[in-house]
C-alpha positions as CSV (number, residue, x, y, z in Angstrom):
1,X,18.7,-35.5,9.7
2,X,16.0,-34.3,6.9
3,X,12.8,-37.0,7.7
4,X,10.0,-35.3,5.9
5,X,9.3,-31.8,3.9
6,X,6.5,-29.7,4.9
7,X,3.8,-28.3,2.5
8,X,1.6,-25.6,2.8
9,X,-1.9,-25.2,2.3
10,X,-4.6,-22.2,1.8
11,X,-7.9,-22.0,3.5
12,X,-10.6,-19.6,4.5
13,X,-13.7,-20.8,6.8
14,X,-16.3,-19.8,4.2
15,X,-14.9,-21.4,1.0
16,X,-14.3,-18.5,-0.9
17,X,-10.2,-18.2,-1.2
18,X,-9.4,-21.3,-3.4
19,X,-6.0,-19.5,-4.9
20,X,-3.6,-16.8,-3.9
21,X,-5.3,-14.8,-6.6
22,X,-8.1,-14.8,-4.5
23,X,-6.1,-12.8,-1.3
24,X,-6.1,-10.0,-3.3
25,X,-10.3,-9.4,-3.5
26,X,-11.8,-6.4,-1.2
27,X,-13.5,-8.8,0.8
28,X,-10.2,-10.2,2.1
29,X,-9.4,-8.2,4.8
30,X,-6.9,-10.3,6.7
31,X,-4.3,-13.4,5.9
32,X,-3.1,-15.2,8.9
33,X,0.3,-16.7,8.2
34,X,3.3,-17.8,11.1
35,X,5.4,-14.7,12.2
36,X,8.1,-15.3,8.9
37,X,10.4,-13.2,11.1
38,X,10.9,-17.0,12.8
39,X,8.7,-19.9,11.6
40,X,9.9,-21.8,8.6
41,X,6.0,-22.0,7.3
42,X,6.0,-18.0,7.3
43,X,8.7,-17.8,5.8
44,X,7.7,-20.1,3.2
45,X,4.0,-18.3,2.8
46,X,5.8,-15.2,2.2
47,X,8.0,-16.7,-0.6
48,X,4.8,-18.2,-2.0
49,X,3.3,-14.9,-2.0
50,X,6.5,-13.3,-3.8
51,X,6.6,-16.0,-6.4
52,X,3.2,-15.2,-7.3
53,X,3.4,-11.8,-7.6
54,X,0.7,-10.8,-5.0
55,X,2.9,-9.7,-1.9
56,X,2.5,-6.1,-2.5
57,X,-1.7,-6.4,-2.6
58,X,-1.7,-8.9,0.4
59,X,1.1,-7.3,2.3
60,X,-1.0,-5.2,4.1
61,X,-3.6,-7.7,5.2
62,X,-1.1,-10.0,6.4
63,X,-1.7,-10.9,10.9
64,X,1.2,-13.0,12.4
65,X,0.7,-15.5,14.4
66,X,3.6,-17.1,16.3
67,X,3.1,-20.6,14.7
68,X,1.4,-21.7,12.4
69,X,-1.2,-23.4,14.7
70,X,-1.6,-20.0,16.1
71,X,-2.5,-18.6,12.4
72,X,-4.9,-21.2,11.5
73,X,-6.6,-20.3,15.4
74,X,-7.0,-17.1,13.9
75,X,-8.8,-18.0,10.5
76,X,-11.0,-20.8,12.5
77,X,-12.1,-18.1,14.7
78,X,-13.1,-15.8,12.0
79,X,-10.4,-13.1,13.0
80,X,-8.7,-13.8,9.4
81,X,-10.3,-14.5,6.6
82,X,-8.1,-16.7,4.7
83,X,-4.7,-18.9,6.3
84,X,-1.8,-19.8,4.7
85,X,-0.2,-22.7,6.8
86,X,0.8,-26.2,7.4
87,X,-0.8,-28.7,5.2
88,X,-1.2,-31.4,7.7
89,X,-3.2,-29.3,9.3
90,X,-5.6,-28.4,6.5
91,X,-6.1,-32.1,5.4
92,X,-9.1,-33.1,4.2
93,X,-10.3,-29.1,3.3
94,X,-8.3,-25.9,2.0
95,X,-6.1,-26.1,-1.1
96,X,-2.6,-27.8,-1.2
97,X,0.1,-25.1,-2.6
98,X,2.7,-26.2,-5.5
99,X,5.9,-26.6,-3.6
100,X,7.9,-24.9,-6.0
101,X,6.4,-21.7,-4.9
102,X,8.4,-21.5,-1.9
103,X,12.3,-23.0,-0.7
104,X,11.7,-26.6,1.0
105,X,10.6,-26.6,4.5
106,X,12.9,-28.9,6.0
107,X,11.5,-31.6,8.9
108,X,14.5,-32.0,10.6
109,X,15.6,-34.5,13.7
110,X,19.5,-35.8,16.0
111,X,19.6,-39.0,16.4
């Protein structure tokens, strides 16, 4: 059973990535996202990142993390510059991302 839909979010520990647009500047060296190979947020980063046109410039600068908690370790730490991840765990700071960028991330439970 579908209980909730996940968002994503965009943040960098300086400030400066506001937009996707922004990925693409010289001084954006890395993007942390989940490994899209098996997390449903990767996956859904990456299709944001299609949808917008800037895969092929941020492509190269993408690090994987296993999960997205993993990925946002990595931008907190300063080892990425920017995250795209869960919004509930940017709340409160980063950018919220347009859902129609990317397929519905499904919250799903049994009963």
């Amino acid at each position: 059973m579908v209980y909730a839909f996940g968002r994503l979010g965009l943040w960098s520990r300086d400030g400066s990535v506001r937009s996707l647009e922004d990925l693409k500047k010289p001084s954006v060296r890395h993007v942390a996202i989940a490994n899209p190979e098996h997390a449903p947020y990767g996956i859904a980063a990456r299709k944001a990142l299609q949808t917008r046109g800037v895969w092929p410039e941020v492509e190269p600068k993408l690090v994987f993390g296993e999960n997205v908690r993993q990925a946002m370790q990595f931008a907190e730490s300063g080892n990425a510059d920017a995250v795209i991840t869960s919004w509930t765990l940017l709340i409160g700071r980063g950018v919220l991302l347009p859902a129609e960028w990317h397929d519905p991330i499904r919250q799903s439970g049994a009963w």
